[in-house]
N, C-alpha and C positions, 0 to 999 in steps of 0.2 A: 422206949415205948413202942415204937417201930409199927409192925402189925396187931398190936396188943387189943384182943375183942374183935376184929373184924373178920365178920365171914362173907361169903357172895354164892351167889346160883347163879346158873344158866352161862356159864361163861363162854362157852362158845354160842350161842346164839346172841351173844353181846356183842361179839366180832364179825369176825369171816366166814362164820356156820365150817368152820374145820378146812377154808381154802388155806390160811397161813398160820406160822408157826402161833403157840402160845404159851406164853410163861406160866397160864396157871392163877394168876392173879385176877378177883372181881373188880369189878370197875365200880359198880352201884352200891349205895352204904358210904363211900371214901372219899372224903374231902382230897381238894388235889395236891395236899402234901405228901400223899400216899403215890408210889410210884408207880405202883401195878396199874392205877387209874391215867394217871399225867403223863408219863412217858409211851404209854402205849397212844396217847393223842399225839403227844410228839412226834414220836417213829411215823405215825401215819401223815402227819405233817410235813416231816421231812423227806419222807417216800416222794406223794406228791408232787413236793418240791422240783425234786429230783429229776424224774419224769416231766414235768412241767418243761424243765428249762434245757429236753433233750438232750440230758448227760445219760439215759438210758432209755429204754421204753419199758420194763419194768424195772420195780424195785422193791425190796423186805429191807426194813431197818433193825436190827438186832442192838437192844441196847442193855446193859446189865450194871447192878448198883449194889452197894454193899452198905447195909445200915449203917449209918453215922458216918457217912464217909459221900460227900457231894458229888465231888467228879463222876463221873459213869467210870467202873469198871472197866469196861471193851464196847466198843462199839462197833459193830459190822454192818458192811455193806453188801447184799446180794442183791448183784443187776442177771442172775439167769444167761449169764451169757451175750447181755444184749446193749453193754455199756458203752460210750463213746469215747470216752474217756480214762484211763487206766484204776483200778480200784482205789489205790494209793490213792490217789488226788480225790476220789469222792469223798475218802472218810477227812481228808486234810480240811474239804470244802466244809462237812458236814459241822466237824470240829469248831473252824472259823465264824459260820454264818450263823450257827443254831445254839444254841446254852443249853445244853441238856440238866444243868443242875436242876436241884428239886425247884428252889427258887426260881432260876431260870425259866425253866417248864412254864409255871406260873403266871410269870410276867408274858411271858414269848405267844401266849393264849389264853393271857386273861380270864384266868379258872377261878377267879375269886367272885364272880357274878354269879348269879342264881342262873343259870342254866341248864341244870343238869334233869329238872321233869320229865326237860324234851326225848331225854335221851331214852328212857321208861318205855317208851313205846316206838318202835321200830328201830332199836338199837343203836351203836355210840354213831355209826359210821354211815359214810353216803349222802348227807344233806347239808346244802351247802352253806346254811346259815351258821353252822358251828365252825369258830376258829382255825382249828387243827386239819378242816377241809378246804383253805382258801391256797391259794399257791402265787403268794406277793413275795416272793424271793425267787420266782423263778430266772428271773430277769438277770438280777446280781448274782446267781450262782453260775450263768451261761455265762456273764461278761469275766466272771473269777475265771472258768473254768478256760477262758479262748476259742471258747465255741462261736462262729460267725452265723 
């Protein structure tokens, strides 16, 4: 069934207004078993993270999935040049600390709760009361990482 019926608008103005990459997929309409919605929380969660716990000062999470198939495809890391830590070991971290499964997603941000109204109106990203914007791993990916 995969994407079967769902369409979406405004996609970029769902996002970054055209700062970062995009796959293309609508967020609104899609429950969060749908990955175009989920993992694009993720990625920005694990961005976040990332930055949070000074393993970069930026960062873009590139994540990709193949119907019926859980694992993520590839998972990339771009820290822009501005990493502390070698790439290798970010996506190791990411790997370890984050679930990117569909399920995982899920759990890891609690998408099964009615929250998604808020998002209707000034888009998915930027405010701090949604899940995917908190950065309570930062801590354990600095102490993974050997950062003092």
């Amino acid at each position: 069934m995969g994407d079967c019926g769902l369409t979406g608008r405004k996609i970029i103005v769902d996002t970054y207004g055209g700062m970062a990459r995009h796959g293309g997929g609508a967020f609104s309409g899609k429950d969060p078993s749908k990955v175009d919605r989920s993992a694009a929380y993720a990625a920005r969660y694990v961005a976040k993270n990332i930055v949070a716990a000074g393993l970069a000062d930026r960062c873009e999470i590139q994540v990709s999935y193949a119907i019926g198939v859980a694992e993520p495809t590839s998972i990339m890391v771009e820290t822009f040049g501005t990493e502390k830590v070698p790439a290798e070991q970010l996506i190791l971290l990411v790997r370890e600390f984050f679930d990117l499964r569909p399920y995982g997603l899920i759990q890891m941000l609690d998408l099964l709760h009615p929250i998604y109204k808020e998002t209707a109106a000034y888009g998915h990203f930027g405010r701090e009361n949604f899940p995917w914007e908190k950065t309570d791993k930062a801590q354990l990916l600095r102490d993974a990482a050997g950062l003092k």
